[in-house]
One Martini backbone bead per residue (centre of mass of N, CA, C, O) as a GRO file, in nm:
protein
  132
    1UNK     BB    1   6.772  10.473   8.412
    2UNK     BB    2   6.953  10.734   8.445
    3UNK     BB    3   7.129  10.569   8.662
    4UNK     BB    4   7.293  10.410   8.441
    5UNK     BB    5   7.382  10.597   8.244
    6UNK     BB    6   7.572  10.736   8.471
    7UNK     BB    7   7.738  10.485   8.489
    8UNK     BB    8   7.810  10.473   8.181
    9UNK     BB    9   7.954  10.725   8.145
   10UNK     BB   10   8.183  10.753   8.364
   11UNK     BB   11   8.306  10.464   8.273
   12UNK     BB   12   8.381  10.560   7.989
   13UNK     BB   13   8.571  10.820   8.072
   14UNK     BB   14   8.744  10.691   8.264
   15UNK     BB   15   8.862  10.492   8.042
   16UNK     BB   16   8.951  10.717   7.851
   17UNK     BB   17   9.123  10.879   8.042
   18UNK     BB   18   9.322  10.637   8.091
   19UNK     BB   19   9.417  10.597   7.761
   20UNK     BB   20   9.512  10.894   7.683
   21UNK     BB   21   9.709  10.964   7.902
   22UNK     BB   22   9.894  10.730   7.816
   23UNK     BB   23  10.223  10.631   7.720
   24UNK     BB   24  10.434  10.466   7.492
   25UNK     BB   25  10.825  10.365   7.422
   26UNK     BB   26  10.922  10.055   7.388
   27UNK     BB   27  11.092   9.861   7.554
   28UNK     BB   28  11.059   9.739   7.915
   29UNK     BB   29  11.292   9.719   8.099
   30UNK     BB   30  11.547   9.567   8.346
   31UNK     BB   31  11.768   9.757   8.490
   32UNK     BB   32  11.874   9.555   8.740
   33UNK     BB   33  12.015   9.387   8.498
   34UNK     BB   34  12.310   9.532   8.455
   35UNK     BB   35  12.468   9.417   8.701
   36UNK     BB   36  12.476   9.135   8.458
   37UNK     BB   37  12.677   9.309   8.343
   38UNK     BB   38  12.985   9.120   8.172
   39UNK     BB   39  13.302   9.207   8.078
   40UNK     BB   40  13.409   8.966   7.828
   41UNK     BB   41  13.175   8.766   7.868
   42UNK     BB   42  12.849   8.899   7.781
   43UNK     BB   43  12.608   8.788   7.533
   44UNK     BB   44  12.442   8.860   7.321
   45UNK     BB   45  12.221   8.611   7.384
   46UNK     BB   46  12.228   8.712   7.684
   47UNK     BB   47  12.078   9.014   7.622
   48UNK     BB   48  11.834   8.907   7.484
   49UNK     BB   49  11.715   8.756   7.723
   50UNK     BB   50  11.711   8.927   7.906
   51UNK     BB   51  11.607   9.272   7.711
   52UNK     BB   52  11.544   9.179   7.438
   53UNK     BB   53  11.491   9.346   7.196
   54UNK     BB   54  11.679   9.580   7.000
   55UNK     BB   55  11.608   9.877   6.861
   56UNK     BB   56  11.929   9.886   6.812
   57UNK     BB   57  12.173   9.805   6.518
   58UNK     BB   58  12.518   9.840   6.507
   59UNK     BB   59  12.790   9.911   6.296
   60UNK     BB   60  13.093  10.036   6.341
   61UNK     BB   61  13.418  10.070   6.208
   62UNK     BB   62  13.546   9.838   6.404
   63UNK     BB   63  13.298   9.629   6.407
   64UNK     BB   64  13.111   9.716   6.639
   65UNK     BB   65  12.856   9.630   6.811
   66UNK     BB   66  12.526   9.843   6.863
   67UNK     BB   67  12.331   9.839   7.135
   68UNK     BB   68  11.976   9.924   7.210
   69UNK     BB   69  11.742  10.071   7.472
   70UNK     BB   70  11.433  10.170   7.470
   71UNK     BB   71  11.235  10.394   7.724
   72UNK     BB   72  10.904  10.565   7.717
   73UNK     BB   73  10.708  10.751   7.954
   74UNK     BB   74  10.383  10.886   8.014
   75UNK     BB   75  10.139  11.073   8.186
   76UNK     BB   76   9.866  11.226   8.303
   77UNK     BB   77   9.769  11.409   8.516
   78UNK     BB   78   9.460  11.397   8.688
   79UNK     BB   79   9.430  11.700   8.742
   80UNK     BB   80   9.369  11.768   8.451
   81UNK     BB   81   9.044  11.653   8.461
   82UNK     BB   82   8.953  11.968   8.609
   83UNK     BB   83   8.800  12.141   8.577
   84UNK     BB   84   8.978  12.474   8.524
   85UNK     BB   85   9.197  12.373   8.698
   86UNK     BB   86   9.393  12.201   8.516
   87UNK     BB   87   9.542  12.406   8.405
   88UNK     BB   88   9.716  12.424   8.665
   89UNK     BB   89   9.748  12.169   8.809
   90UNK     BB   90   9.846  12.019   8.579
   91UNK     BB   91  10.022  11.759   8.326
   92UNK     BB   92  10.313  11.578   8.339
   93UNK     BB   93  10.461  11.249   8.317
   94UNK     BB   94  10.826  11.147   8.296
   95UNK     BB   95  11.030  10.842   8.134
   96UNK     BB   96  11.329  10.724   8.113
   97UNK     BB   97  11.561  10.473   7.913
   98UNK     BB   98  11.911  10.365   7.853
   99UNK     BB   99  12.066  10.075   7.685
  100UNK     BB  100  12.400  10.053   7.608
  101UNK     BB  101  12.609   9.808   7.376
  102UNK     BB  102  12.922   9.684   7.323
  103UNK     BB  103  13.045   9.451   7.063
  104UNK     BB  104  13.324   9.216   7.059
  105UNK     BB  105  13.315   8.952   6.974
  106UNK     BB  106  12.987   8.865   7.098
  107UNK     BB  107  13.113   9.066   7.352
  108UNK     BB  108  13.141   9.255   7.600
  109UNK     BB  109  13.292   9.580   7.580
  110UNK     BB  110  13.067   9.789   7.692
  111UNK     BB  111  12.863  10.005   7.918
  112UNK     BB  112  12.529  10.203   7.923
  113UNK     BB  113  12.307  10.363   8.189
  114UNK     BB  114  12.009  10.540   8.158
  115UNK     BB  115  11.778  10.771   8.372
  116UNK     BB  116  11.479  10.986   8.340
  117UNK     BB  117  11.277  11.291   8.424
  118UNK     BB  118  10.964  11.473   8.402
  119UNK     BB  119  10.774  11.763   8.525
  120UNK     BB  120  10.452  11.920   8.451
  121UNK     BB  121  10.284  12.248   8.487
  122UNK     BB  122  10.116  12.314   8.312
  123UNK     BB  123  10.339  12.572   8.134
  124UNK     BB  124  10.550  12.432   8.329
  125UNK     BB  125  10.919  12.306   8.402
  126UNK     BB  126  11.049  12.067   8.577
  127UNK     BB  127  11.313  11.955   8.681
  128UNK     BB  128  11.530  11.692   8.636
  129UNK     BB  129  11.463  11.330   8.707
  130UNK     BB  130  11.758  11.131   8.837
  131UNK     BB  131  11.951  10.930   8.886
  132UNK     BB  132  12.310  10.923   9.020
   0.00000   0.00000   0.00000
């Protein structure tokens, strides 16, 4: 019977750890499809079926529609759930990315997209990791 207990403390708390561990915000997008946007070409409703509903919908005085599309993940290292040692060799990883996309009579006139992220290890922070 306690061998049961022990086995079901465990499991809740694993559930537990890896639940409160990460967080998200935003819709996940497909970044390696930003290469099949094309200037003068692709249409809003191309860019919806692609990428889904973007976070932001702006309309700035040019007239032209700016779309954007915002991903942020983070997650605590494993480390940190470590009596005594997670304090020093814990911390978090984050990663996020952004696409910018502006629309000018229903078509893509320019676009940019950017990524990166942070890894933190106790109470400092190391270099800002992002692709070139």
């Amino acid at each position: 019977m306690k061998t049961n207990s022990i086995i079901k403390l465990t499991i809740t708390t694993t559930i537990a750890s890896i639940l409160l561990g990460c967080a998200s915000i935003g819709n996940n997008f497909d970044e390696s499809k930003v290469t099949q946007i094309k200037k003068g070409q692709t249409t809003d409703a191309e860019l919806l079926q692609t990428f889904g509903e973007p976070q932001n919908r702006t309309l700035n005085s040019d007239g032209a529609t700016i779309l954007t599309w915002m991903y942020t993940e983070s997650s605590v290292k494993g480390e940190s759930f470590i009596p005594y040692a997670g304090v020093f060799m814990g911390g978090t990883r984050s990663k996020s990315k952004i696409l910018t996309v502006t629309l000018q009579d229903g078509k893509v006139q320019s676009f940019s997209s950017s990524d990166g992220g942070t890894e933190s290890r106790g109470m400092t922070q190391s270099a800002s990791k992002g692709s070139p």
